[in-house]
C-alpha positions in Angstrom: 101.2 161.3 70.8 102.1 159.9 73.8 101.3 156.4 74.9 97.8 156.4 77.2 98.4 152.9 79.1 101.3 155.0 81.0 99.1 157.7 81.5 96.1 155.5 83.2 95.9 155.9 86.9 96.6 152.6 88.7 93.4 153.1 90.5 91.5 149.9 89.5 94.5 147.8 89.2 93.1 145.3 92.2 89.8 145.7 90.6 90.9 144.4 87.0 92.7 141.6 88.4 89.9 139.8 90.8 88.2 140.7 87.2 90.4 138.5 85.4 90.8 135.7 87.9 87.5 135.4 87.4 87.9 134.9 84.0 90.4 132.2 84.3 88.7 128.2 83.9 90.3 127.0 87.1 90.4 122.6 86.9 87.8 120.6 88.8 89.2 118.5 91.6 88.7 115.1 89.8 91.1 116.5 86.9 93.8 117.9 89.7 93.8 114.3 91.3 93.9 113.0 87.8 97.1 115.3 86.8 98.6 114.9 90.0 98.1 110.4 89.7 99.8 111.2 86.2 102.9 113.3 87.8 103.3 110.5 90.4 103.0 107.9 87.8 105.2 109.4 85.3 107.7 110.1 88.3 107.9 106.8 89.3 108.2 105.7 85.7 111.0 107.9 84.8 112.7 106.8 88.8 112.5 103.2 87.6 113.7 103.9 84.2 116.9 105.5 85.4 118.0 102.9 87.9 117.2 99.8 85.3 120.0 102.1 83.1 122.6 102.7 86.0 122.6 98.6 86.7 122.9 97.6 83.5 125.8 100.0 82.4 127.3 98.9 86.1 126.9 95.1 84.8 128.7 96.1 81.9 130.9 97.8 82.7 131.6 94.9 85.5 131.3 92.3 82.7 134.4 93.8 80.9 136.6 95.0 84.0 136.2 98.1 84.5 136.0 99.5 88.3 132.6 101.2 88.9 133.3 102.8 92.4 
């Protein structure tokens, strides 16, 4: 037997995909803004995070005499 997806015709291929999008639950706008407040947020967060560490190794490292450049 012989598979029969590979012998369907590609004829409704458009048809079965507006189909599906239709389907999908796309987000309101309030929960994109929220997501996207979140992304910044987090961004910012993470940013902040990763400076605070750099300076303080740099003081360290500073603190026992050793050339950061």
């Amino acid at each position: 037997m012989e598979n029969n997806k590979k012998n369907k015709p590609k004829k409704y291929l458009i048809r079965h995909f507006v189909k599906e999008m239709k389907r999908v639950k796309w987000p309101t706008a309030k929960q994109n803004w929220v997501s996207f407040t979140q992304t910044i947020v987090f961004a910012v967060l993470v940013t902040l995070f990763i400076f605070g560490f750099t300076a303080l190794i740099t003081y360290f490292f500073k603190g026992i005499g050793i050339n950061t450049n």
